[in-house]
N, C-alpha and C positions, 0 to 999 in steps of 0.2 A: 569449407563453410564454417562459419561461426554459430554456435547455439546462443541464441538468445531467448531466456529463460521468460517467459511470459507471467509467469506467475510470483514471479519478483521483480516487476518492474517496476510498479509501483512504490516502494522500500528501498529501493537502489534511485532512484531518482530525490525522496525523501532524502536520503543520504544525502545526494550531493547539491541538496538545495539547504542543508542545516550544518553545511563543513564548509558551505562557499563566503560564509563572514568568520571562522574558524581561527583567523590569526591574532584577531584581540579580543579582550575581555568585553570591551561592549563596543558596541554596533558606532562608527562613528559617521559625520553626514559624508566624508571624502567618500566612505568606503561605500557609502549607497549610490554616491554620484559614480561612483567609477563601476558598479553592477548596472546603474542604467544605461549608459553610455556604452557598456558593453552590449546590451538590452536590443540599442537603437542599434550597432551595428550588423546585429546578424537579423534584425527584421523580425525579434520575437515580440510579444504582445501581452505582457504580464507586468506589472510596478511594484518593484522590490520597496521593502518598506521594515522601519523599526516594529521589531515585537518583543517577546519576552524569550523567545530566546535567544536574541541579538543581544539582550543582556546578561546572559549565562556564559562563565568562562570557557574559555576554549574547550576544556577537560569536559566539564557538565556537558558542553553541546556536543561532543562527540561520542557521549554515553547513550543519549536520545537514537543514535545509529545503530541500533541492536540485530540489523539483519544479518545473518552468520550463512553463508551457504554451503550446503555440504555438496560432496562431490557427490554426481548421478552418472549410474549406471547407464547409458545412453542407449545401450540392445537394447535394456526392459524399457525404456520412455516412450511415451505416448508422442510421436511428433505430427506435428499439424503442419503441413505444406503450403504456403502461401502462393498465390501466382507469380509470375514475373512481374520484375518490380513498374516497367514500361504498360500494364494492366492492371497498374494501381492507382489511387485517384493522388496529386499531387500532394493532397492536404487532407486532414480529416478528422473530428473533433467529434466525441458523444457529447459534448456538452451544446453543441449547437448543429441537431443531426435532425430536422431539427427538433428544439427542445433541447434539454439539459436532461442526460439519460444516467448521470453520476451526482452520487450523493454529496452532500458539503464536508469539507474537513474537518478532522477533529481533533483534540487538543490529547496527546498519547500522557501529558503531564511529567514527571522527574520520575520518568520510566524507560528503557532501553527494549520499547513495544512495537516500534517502528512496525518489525516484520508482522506483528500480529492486525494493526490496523491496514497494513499493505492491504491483507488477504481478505479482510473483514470486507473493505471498501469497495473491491473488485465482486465479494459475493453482492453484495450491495448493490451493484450497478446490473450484473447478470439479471438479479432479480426484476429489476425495471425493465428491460430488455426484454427479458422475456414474457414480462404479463405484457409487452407492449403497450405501455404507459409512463411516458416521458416523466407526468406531473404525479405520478404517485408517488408516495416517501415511504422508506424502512428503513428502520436503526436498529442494524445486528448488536450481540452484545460481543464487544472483546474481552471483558472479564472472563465470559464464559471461556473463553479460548485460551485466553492470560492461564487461567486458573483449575481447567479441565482437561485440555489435549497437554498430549506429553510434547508439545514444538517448542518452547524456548522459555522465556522467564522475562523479568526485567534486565537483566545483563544478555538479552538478544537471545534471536530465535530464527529460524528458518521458515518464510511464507511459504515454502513446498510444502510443508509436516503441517502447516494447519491448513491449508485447502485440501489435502487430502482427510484431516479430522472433518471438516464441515462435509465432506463426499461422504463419509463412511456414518458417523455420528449427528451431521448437523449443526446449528448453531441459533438458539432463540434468541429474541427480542431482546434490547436493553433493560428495557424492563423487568427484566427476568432475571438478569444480574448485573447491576449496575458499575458503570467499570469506577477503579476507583485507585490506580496506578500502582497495584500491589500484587507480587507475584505469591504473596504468602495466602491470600483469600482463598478459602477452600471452597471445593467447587460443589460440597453441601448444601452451601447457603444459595445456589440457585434456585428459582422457582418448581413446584414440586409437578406441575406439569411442564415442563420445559421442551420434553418429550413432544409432548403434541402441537408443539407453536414453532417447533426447529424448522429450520432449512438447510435445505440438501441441492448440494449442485451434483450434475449426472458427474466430474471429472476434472482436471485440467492437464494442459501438453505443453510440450516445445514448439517452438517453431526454429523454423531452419533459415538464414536470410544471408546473403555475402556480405563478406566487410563492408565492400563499398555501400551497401544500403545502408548500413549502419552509421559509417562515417557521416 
């Protein structure tokens, strides 16, 4: 069985969606027609498209990739058993469950934060999940997490080390420290009740799935 790390899937897909225009300096139209094209063949449903960081060099865009993963102890991990995969539904999207149960993306800026918006995004969407309310909105802070948990920096960090901060500590509102692509912000300058507006998730696990479901 292969581990697949649920708690960084998010920052590993990141990755490989900000390394897949990676061979030249800026985004040229060949190279968007030859991602759609690829798009159309496998049957996915997204439109790749010029942004700002399809104009950032190969180097700069690879620096954005900041998710480091350390090796885990797999006795001590918490792992979560999925069913067989023939009692799972074919297809399946929080974003139209229905409703859109996941937060909008956000911009990590000329910072190697990946991992920390990973983890941010996923508390994010738990939280709407669990008040059971599709159309509610909440914007955690990743400053706070940038600049207070010991999980990584601008030159990357591991999304296991900050779900497990927001499990233990929490994580308040953006409001409360506004991110601001800087690992040097000291985590002072967050709001002086920050304490009482944090969120806490009970945990996060593993899950266990065969190659072939992965493939």
């Amino acid at each position: 069985m292969r581990i697949s790390i649920l708690c960084q899937s998010c920052c590993l897909l990141a990755a490989i969606a900000a390394s897949s225009l990676a061979g030249e300096s800026d985004a040229s139209k060949s190279e968007i027609e030859l991602i759609q094209q690829a798009i159309a063949e496998k049957g996915a449903d997204w439109t790749p498209g010029a942004s700002w960081v399809t104009e950032l060099s190969a180097a700069a865009r690879r620096s954005l990739c900041g998710a480091v993963l350390q090796p885990t102890d797999l006795s001590r991990a918490q792992v979560i058993s999925l069913p067989q995969a023939d009692e799972l539904p074919a297809h399946f999207d929080w974003r139209k469950n229905p409703g859109n149960w996941v937060t909008p993306p956000k911009n990590q800026g000329n910072c190697g934060s990946c991992w920390d918006f990973a983890a941010v995004a996923q508390v994010e969407a738990w939280w709407k999940i669990v008040n059971d309310n599709p159309d509610s909105m909440i914007d955690l802070s990743e400053q706070f997490i940038l600049s207070c948990a010991d999980a990584g920096s601008c030159d990357g960090g591991d999304p296991e080390l900050a779900l497990q901060f927001v499990r233990a500590t929490g994580v308040p509102l953006e409001t409360c420290l506004r991110y601001q692509a800087n690992d040097a912000v000291p985590c002072s300058r967050a709001c002086s009740n920050w304490l009482d507006e944090a969120v806490r998730i009970p945990g996060c696990g593993y899950i266990t799935i065969g190659d072939a479901d992965i493939a």
